[in-house]
C-alpha positions as CSV (number, residue, x, y, z in Angstrom):
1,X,38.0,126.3,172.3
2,X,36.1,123.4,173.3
3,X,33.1,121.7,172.6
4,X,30.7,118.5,173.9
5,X,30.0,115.8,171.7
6,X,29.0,111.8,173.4
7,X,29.4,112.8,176.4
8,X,33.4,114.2,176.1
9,X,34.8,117.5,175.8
10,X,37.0,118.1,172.6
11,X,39.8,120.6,172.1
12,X,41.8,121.0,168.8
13,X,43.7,117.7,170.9
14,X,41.2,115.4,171.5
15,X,38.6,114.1,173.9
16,X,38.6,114.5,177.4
17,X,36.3,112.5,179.3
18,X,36.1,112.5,183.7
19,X,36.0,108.8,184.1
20,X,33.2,107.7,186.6
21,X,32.7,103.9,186.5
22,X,33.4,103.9,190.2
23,X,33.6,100.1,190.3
24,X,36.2,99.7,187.9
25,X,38.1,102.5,189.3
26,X,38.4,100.4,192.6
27,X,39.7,97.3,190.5
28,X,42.0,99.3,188.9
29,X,43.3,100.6,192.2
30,X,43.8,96.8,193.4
31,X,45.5,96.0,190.5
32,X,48.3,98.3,190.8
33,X,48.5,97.9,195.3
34,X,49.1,94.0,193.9
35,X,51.7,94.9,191.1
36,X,50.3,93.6,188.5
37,X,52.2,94.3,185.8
38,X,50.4,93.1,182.7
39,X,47.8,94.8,180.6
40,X,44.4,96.2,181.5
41,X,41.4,97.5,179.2
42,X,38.0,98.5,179.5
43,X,34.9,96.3,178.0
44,X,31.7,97.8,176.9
45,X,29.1,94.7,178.0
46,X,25.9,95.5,176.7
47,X,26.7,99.0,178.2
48,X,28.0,98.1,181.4
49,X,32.0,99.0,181.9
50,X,34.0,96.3,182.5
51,X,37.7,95.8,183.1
52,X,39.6,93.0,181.4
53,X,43.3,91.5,181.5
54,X,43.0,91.2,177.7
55,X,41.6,93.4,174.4
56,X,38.2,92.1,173.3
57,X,36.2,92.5,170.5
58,X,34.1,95.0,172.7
59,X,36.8,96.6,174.1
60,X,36.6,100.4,174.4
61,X,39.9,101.8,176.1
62,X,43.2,100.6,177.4
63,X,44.3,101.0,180.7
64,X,47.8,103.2,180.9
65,X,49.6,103.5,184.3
66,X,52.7,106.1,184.2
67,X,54.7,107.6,186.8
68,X,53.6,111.0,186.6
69,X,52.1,113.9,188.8
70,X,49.6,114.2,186.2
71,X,47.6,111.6,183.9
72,X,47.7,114.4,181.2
73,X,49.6,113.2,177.9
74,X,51.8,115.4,176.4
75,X,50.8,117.1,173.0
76,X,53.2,114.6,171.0
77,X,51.4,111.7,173.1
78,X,48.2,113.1,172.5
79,X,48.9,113.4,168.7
80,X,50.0,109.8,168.6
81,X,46.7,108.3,170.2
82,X,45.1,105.8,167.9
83,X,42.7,104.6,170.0
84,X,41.4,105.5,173.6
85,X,43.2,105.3,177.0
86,X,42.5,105.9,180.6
87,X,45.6,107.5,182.0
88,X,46.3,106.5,185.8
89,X,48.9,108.6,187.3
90,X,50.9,106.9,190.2
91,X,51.7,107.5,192.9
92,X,49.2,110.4,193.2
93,X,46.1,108.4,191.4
94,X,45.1,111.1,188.8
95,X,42.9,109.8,186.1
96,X,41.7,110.5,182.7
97,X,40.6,109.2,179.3
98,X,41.8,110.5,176.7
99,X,40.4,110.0,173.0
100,X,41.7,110.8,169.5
101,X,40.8,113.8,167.5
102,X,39.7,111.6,164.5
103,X,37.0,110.1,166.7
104,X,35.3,113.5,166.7
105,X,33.8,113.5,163.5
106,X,33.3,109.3,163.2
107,X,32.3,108.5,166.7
108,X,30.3,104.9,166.8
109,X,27.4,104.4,167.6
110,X,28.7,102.0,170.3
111,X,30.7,103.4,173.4
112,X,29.0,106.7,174.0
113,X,29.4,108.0,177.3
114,X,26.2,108.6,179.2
115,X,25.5,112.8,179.7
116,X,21.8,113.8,179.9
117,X,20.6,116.0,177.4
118,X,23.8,115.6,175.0
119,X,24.6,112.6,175.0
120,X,21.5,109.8,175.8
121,X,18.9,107.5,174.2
122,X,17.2,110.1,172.6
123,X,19.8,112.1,171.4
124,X,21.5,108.7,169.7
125,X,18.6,108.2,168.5
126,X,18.2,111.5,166.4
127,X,21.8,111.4,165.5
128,X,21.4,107.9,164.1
129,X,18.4,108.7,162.1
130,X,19.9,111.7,161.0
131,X,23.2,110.2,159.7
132,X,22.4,106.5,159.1
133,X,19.1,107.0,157.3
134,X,19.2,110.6,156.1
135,X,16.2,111.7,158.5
136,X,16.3,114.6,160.8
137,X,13.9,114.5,163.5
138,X,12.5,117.6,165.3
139,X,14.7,117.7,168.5
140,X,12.1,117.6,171.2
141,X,13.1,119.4,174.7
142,X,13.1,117.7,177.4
143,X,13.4,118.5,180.9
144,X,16.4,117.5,183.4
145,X,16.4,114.3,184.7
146,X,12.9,114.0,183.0
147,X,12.7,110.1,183.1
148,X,13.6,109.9,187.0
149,X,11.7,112.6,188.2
150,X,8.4,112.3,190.5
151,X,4.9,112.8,188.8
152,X,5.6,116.2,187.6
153,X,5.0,117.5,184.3
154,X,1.4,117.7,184.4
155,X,2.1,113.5,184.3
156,X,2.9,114.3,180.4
157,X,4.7,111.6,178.8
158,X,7.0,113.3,176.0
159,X,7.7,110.2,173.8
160,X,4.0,109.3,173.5
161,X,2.6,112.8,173.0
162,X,5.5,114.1,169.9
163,X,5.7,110.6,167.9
164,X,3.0,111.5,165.7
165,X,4.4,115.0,165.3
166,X,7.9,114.0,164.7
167,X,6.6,111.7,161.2
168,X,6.1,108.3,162.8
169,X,3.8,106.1,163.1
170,X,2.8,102.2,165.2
171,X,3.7,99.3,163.6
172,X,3.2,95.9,164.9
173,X,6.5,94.1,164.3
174,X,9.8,95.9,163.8
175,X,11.9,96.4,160.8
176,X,15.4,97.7,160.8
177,X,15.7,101.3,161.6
178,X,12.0,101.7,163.0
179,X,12.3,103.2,166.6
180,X,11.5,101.4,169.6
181,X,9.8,102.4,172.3
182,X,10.8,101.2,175.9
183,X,9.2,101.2,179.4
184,X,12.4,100.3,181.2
185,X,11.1,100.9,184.9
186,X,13.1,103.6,185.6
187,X,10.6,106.4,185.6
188,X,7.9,107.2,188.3
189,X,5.2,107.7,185.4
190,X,3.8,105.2,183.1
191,X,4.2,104.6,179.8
192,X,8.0,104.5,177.9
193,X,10.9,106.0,179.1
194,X,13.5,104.7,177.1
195,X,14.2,104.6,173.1
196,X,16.2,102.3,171.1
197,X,16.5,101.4,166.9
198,X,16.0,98.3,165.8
199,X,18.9,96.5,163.4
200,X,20.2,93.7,161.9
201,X,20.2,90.5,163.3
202,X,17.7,91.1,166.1
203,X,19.4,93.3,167.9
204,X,19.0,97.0,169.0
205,X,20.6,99.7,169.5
206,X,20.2,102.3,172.6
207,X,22.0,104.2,175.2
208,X,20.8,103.5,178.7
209,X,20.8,105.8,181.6
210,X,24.3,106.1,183.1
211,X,25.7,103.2,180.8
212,X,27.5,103.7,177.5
213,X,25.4,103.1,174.4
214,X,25.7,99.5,172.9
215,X,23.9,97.1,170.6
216,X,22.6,94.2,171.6
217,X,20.4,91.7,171.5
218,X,16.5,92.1,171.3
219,X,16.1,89.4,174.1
220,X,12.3,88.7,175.1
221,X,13.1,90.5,178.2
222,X,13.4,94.1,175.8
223,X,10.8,92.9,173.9
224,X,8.2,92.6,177.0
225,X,9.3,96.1,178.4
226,X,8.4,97.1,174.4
227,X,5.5,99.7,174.4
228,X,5.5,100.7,171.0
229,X,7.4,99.8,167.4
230,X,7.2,103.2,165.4
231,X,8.0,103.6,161.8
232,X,8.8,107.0,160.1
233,X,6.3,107.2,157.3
234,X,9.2,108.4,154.7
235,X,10.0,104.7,155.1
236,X,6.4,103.4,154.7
């Protein structure tokens, strides 16, 4: 039996996610028609997916090339994974990531694949409130592909019209753990689009459409797409 959880499918194995950076899929593919011999991983820059020659602190995945007709691992190779791994199959080019079973149940905030509905800025947000600060949040419905679509929806902008219902309230400068909320430019109607959480250090987190979820910096380029700081009043 399998379920969806950050945007991967789990079975009683582990994760299963369709890799579909396209980008670093095609620097992968150079690598190996060059050779290259040494190792490969994948970065998580501010949510963007990145390929590197060497593990850093942000890195996500490493990159596994085996001689296979299948990038599937085997279930004693499966059992063994400690941490994530994009399996390229050569010469055939199959790939996969894989993740452990442990990551399941104590996922990161950072690194979650993007997957509308499931797995997105509002849906970290909820989980975040819910296990971070002990607050769970009405789960507001929202259409597909809501944020890109034309003016549709009767022009209603769900994050404006359900804050007040969902326990929050404006405040005019952010503390950690209020809710942010973002008009990124992405949608065809005005007002925010986008939600992040403010944390330590001046720096938010949030999960941006069709990157992976990251924390980063509250640069004043964030802070002039800001619409609204909101803060739930169990924390007034």
């Amino acid at each position: 039996m399998s379920e969806k959880a950050y945007g991967i499918i789990w079975t009683d194995k582990g994760g299963v996610f369709n890799f579909s950076h396209a980008h670093v899929v095609a620097q992968i593919a150079e690598r190996v028609a060059t050779g290259y011999q040494g190792e490969l991983w994948l970065l998580n820059y501010y949510g963007q997916t990145k390929l590197a020659e060497e593990r850093g602190k942000n890195a996500f995945a490493k990159v596994e090339i085996v001689t296979a007709d299948t990038c599937e691992p085997s279930d004693e190779e499966f059992a063994a994974l400690d941490f994530p791994v994009l399996r390229v199959a050569m010469p055939r080019g199959r790939f996969k990531m894989y993740y452990p079973l442990a990551m399941r149940d104590q996922f990161p905030w950072e690194n979650r694949q993007w997957d509308e509905g499931s797995s997105d800025c509002y849906r970290l947000g909820l989980d975040y409130y819910a296990k971070a600060l002990g607050i769970t949040l009405p789960a507001v419905p929202t259409p597909k592909n809501y944020t890109i679509q034309m003016m549709t929806y009767a022009k209603v902008n769900l994050f404006v019209e359900n804050f007040e219902a969902s326990g929050f309230e404006q405040v005019i400068v952010p503390e950690v753990g209020d809710a942010l909320l973002i008009q990124s430019g992405l949608a065809t109607f005005d007002g925010p689009d986008h939600v992040g959480v403010y944390m330590e250090d001046n720096k938010f987190l949030h999960h941006y459409r069709g990157r992976m979820s990251t924390i980063q910096p509250y640069s004043s380029m964030w802070r002039q797409k800001t619409a609204m700081a909101l803060r739930h009043a169990s924390r007034m």
